[in-house]
Structures are given as structure tokens and as C-alpha cells.
N, C-alpha and C positions, 0 to 999 in steps of 0.2 A: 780329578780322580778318573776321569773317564781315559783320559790319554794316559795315565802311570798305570792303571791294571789292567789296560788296552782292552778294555771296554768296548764291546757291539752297539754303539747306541741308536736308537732305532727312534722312527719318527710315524707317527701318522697323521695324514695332512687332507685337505681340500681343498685340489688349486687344478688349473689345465695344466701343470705339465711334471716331472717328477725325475730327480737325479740327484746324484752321492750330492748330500750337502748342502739342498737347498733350505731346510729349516736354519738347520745348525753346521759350521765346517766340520764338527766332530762326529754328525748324524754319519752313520756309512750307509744306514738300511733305512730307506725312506717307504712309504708305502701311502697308494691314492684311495680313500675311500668316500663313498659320501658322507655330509656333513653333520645328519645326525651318527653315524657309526664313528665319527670322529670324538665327538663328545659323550660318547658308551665308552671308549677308550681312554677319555680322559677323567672318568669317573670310577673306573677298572682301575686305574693304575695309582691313583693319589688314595687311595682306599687306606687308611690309618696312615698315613704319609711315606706309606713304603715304595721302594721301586719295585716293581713288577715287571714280568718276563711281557713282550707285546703279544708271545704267541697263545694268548688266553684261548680256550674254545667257549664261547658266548654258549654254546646250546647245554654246556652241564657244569658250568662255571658260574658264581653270584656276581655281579658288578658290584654289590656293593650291598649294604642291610638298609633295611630300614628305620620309622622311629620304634616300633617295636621290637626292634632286634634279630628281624626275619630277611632272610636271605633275598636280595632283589635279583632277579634276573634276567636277560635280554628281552627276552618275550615279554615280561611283564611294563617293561616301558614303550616299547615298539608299537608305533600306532596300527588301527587297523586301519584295510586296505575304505573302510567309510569315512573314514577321519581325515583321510589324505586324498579325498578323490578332487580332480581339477574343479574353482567353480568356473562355468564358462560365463559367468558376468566379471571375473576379476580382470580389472585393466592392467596386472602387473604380471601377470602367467598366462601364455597362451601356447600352447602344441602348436611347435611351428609342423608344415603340411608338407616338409621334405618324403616322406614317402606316400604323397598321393600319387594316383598316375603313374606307377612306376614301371619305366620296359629296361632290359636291355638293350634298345634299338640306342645308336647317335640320334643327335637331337638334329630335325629337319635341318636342310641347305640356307632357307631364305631369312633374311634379315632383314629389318633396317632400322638406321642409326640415330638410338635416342642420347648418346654424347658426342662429343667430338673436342677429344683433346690436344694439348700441345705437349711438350717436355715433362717431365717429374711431377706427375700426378703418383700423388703419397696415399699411401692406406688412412692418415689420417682425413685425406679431405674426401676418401669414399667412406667411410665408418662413421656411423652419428654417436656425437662426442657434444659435452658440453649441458648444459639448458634447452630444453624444451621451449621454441617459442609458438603462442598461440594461433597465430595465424600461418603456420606453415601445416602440411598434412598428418603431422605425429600430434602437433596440440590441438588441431580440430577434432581427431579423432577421440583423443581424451576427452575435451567440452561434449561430445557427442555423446559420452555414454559419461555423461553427468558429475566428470572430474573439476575440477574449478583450477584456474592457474596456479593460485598462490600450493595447489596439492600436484604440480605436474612432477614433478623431481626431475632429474637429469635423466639423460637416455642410459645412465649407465645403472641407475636405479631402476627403469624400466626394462633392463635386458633383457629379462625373462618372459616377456613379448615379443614376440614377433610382426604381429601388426605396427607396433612403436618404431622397433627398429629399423623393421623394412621401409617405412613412409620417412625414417630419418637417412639413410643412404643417400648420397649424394646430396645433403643439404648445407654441404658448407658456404659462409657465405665470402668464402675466399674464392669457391670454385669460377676457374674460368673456363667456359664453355665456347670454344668455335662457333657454334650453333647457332651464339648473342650476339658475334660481332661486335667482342669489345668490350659487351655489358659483363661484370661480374655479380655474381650470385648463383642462388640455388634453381635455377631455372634450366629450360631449354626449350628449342620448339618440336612439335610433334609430328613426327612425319608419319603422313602425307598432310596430314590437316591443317598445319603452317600456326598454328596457337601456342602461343608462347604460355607455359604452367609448371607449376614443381615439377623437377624430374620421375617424383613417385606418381603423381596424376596423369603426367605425362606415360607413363609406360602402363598407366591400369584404363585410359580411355575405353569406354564400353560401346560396343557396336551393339544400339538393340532391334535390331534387323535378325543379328546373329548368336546375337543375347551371348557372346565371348569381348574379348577384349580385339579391338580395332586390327592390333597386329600383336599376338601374343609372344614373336619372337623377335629380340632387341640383339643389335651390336652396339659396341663402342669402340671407338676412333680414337686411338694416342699414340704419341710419338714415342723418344726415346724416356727408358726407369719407368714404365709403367708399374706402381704400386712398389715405391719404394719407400724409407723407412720401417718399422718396427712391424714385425708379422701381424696383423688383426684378424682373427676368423670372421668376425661382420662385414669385413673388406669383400669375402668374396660370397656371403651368404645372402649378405641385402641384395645387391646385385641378382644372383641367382634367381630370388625370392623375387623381384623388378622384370621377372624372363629375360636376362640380359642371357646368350645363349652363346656368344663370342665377343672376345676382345681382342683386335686385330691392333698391333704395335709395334714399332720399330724396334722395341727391346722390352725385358721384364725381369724387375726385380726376383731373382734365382727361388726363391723361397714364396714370393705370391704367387708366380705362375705355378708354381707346385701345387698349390692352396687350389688355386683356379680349377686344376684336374680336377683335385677332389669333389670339387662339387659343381664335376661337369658341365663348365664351361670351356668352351674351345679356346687356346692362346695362340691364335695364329699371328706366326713374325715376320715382317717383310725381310725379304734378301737385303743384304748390304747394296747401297745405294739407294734404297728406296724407303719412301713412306709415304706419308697423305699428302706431303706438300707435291714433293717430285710425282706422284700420279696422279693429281689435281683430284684431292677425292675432297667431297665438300661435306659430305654427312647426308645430303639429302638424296644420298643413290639405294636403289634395295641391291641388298649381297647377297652373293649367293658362292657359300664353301664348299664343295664337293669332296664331302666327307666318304670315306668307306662304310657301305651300307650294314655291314657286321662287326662288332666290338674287336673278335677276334683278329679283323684284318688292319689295325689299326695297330701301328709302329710307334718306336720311338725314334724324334726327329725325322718324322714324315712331312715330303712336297703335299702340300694339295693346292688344288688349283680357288682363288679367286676371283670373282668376276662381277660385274656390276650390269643396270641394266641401261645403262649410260656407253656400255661396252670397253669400260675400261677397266682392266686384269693383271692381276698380278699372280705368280706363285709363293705362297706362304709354307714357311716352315713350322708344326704345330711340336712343340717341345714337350712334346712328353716323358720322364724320366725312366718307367719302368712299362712293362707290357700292360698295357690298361686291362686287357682281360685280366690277369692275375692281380690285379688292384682292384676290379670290380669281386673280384671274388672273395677277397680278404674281408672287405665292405660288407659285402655280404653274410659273411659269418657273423662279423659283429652284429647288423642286425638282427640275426636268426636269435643269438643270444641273448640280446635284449628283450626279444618277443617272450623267451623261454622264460626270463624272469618272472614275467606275471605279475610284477610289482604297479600298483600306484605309479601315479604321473609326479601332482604337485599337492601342497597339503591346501585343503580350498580356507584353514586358519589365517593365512598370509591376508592380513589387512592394510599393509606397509610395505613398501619396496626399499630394500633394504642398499646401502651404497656401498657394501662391503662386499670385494670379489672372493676372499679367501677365509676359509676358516684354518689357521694352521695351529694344530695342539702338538705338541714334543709328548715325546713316550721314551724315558731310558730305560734300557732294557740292558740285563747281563744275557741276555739269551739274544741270538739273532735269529732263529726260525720265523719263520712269516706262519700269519693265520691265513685259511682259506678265503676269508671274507673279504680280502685285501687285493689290490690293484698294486703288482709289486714291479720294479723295475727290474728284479730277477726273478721273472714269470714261472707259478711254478704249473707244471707237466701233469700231473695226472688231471683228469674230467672232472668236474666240482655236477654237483649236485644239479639232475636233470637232465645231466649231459650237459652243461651249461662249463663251459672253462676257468677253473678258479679265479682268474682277474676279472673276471667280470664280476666275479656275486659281492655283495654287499657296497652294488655304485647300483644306485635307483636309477632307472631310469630318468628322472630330473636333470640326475648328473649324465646320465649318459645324453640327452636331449641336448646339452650345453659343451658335447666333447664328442666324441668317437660319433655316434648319429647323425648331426649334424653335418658331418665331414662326408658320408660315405659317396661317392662316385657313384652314384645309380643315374641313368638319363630318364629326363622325366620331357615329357612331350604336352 
């Protein structure tokens, strides 16, 4: 029916990413919202089993009656902002801390190197994936705050931590590290200290002299396809969230070094002919990138100078695709708009981590107008409420924490 009376049919969904056709090939009009506004729409629209237009307006429209036969409406199911507030004892929700410390400045010159790769290091073997095991830093940390194994679930049930998934980054146990000499696993050693530990312990060692971390800013060392395979955002957030602050490599996966800007990591690339082996770089040298001291002055496919204090240098090319300043500034609106929200975080009800990435309901519609509350892939133009941009309102910030936030380019020091 939908293809003979060429039908609009419209979808609303809850996933990271949104285009013609991704529920259904017949869907034209897809739209992102969070995932209770998802299921308000799919209670709107199955209402006596009719199809419904999706551009319902929630604030003077019923979802639906009730057992008494009275009108229910958005607000009257819509939790308050106490119902939904974070608990900060839950081990499966945690505000990750991407906008603490936040400047405009690039992140300092010095470094040094808590990996040291070889060829085709995949987003899979930086992204923790898989079973939680007890003795590496993600399941201690659970036993710590009184989790028991047989209740650890996968890292992909704990996503919604950030302590989980940052102490799960780099713990594959395929990973091979220069570092070991041979050895595989989730290790490396800690420079300068020469102690071999997970590489999440390894990058949080605490000076309490200085009562900071030993050396709060980390490079890593790989050769050629740096972060190749299927795009992952944990690929370059755990890391981030590790102070990894560059990744210096003879080539990079088109699409994770993109990734990498976003969340202000430097991708600096060696010139043809060169890499770690031809400039005998071992991992145990401090770096030092001679970044431009203002955002502004900062190109795309800019020389900067490398240099070790071994005295051996190289010039890297840092591949950035568009003017970082006007990508720091994009970034930026999204978070202004987020803040404008004013919504709730996470509901502190979640007593389960749940293994499901998407909630996707189908909505047909003979109408194709989009609602305001909607995250539409044909964005619509006037100001939504607050001054806030209609694709933002009706994604909580939860969702935003797990998409657009997450990503944004701010240097953090």
C-alpha cells in the first residue's frame, strides 16, 4: 500500500546514526529521537489501530486514553526531572567528564608513550568488547563497589559508564604491544617507571608527591591502518578519557582519524618513508609536537615539527579535514544547546544494564511533516524552544551524552 498510493512513510527511531531507509527501504522520512519519545510515538500512533500522521504536537494532542476513558497526555506520562535524576552509586550510568577542564587552548607539546604499535591496529582491539573479566581493571572496579561476577555483564551492557569502558580500552587480549617484546596481551610498561600493568593503570599511575597522575599526557606509537575496521566512538573516547593526547602513525584509517579530531586528539602522520622502525623510535622516548599555540592557527594537512629527547625528529603531517576552529565552534553550539535543555541526565530506576543498542519503532504516516521534538535528517530552520534548535529538543541529554557530546572537539588540559 505504501509504494501504490506513494505513501510518506515515516519512522521514529533510537540509534546513533539516521538516513532514507534505515528502519524500512520504504521509510523516506526517518527521524532520531530519545528512546522514551520513541515509545510516546508508538503509543500515539497504534491508538485504535489506526495510522496516524507522525507530526502529532505532544503539548495539545492525547497519546492515548486511559482505563477511564480520559484523555492521556505527554506530560502526564513524562517523568519528573526527580525520577530521572543520576544515582551516583549505579555501576551502569556514569556522566562521563568530557567537559571538565575545558579551554580552547591545543593540548601541551610533551608526551610519552603508553603504547607502541605495529601494522593494523583495528578499532576492534582499542574498544572493549566482549565479557568483563574479574581480574583486569573494569571487573575490579565492579567487585569494588559490590558487583559480583556472575552480575558483571558485557562491556557493552555497561556502556553507559564511563569508568567501565575507559579501564576496558586497550584490553584486548590479542593486543600486541612493542612495549612487551613479544608478550601478547592487555599490558604495557609504564614509562618512566619501567612496571609492566594494564594499560588503563598504566596511564592513571598516581604521583602523591603531586597528588596528579605521574604523567597526565600519553602518545601512542603505530605503524601503517591505524584504527582500521568498522568506525567505533569508544575507539577514540577510551583512549581520550586514558589522556592519550596523540597518535603518531604511518597512516590512518580515513574515518577514525576523523573520529580522533573530534575528540581532540592530535593524528600526527609520518612522511613517506618513515615510521617507528626507520627512526628507531622504541616507545620509551618523551615527545614533544610543536603544535600552534592558538586553535585558530591550526590548518588543514599541517607540517609540525616532531622531536624526542633522545634527539631524534621527525616532521609529521596532522590531517585534519576542515578548519578546526570552525569545528570547535559547531561543537560548541551543540553543547550550549544541550545545557539549554535543562533536562535530567539518566533515570536513577535502571537497576539492570540492559544489552540492547537500539530502540527502533516504525511510525507510517500519510503526512510527512516532522514534529519539533524530533532529530530530523532534513533539519528543520526556525529556533525550537529557548532558543534551543528544533533537532535537539526531545533527545535528553542521556542521548546526547552517548552521540553529539561525546564527540565534541574541545581541548581539555
Amino acid at each position: 500500500m505504501v509504494s501504490s498510493a506513494d505513501i510518506i512513510a515515516a519512522a521514529v527511531l533510537s540509534g546513533n546514526q539516521n538516513f532514507e531507509g534505515r528502519v524500512h527501504p520504504l521509510t523516506r522520512a526517518n527521524y532520531l529521537a530519545s528512546p522514551p519519545l520513541v515509545v510516546a510515538y508508538s503509543l500515539a500512533v497504534t491508538e485504535g489501530g489506526q495510522m496516524l500522521q507522525v507530526a502529532i504536537n505532544f503539548n495539545k494532542e492525547p497519546i492515548g486514553s486511559g482505563k477511564d476513558g480520559k484523555s492521556v497526555y505527554f506530560k502526564d506520562i513524562w517523568p519528573s526531572n526527580e525520577a530521572v535524576t543520576e544515582d551516583p552509586n549505579s555501576s551502569c550510568i556514569h556522566k562521563p567528564p568530557f567537559f571538565k577542564d575545558v579551554t580552547m587552548d591545543p593540548p601541551g607539546p610533551h608526551g610519552v608513550s603508553l603504547l607502541n604499535f605495529g601494522d593494523s591496529i583495528r578499532t576492534d582491539h582499542i574498544s572493549p568488547a566482549g565479557s568483563i573479566r574479574k581480574d583486569n581493571p573494569a571487573g575490579k572496579y565492579l567487585l569494588e563497589r559490590g558487583v559480583q561476577p556472575k552480575d558483571f555483564n558485557s562491556y557493552g551492557g555497561r556502556r553507559g559508564n564511563d569508568e567501565v569502558m575507559t579501564r576496558g580500552t586497550f584490553a584486548n587480549i590479542r593486543l600486541a604491544n612493542k612495549l612487551l617484546n613479544g608478550e601478547i596481551g592487555p599490558k604495557t610498561i609504564h614509562i618512566p617507571i619501567g612496571e609492566k600493568l594494564h594499560v588503563f593503570d598504566a596511564a592513571m599511575v598516581w604521583d602523591p608527591h603531586r597528588g596528579t597522575r605521574c604523567w597526565p599526557r600519553h602518545v601512542v606509537l603505530a605503524r601503517a591502518e591505524y584504527g582500521s575496521s568498522s568506525s567505533q566512538d569508544r575507539a577514540v573516547k577510551g583512549p581520550f578519557l586514558q589522556g592519550v593526547k596523540a597518535i603518531i602513525a604511518k597512516s590512518f584509517e580515513k574515518t577514525h582519524c576523523s573520529n580522533l579530531v573530534d575528540m581532540c586528539i592530535i593524528p600526527p602522520c609520518f612522511k613517506p618513508g618513515e615510521d617507528t622502525d626507520a627512526l628507531g623510535l622504541t616507545g620509551h622516548e618523551r615527545y614533544s609536537i610543536d603544535l600552534p599555540s592558538q586553535v585558530s592557527e591550526m590548518r588543514p594537512d599541517q607540517d609540525v615539527p616532531m622531536t624526542t629527547d633522545t634527539g631524534k625528529s621527525s616532521t609529521c603531517t596532522i590531517y585534519f579535514d576542515t578548519e578546526v576552529y570552525e569545528a570547535l565552534e559547531h561543537r560548541l553550539l551543540v553543547a550550549e544547546a544541550a545545557q539549554k535543555l535543562r533536562l535530567p541526565l539518566i533515570s536513577k530506576d535502571v537497576s539492570s544494564c540492559s544489552n540492547s543498542t537500539n530502540t527502533n519503532t516504525s511510525v507510517y504516516s500519510t503526512g510527512g511533516a516532522a514534529n519539533n521534538a524530533l532529530s530530523s535528517s532534513t533539519d528543520a530552520t526556525e529556533p525550537g524552544g529557548g532558543g534551543v534548535p528544533n533537532r535537539f529538543l526531545g533527545i535528553t541529554p542521556a542521548y546526547l551524552w552517548q552521540t553529539q557530546l561525546q564527540q565534541a572537539p574541545l581541548f581539555m588540559v
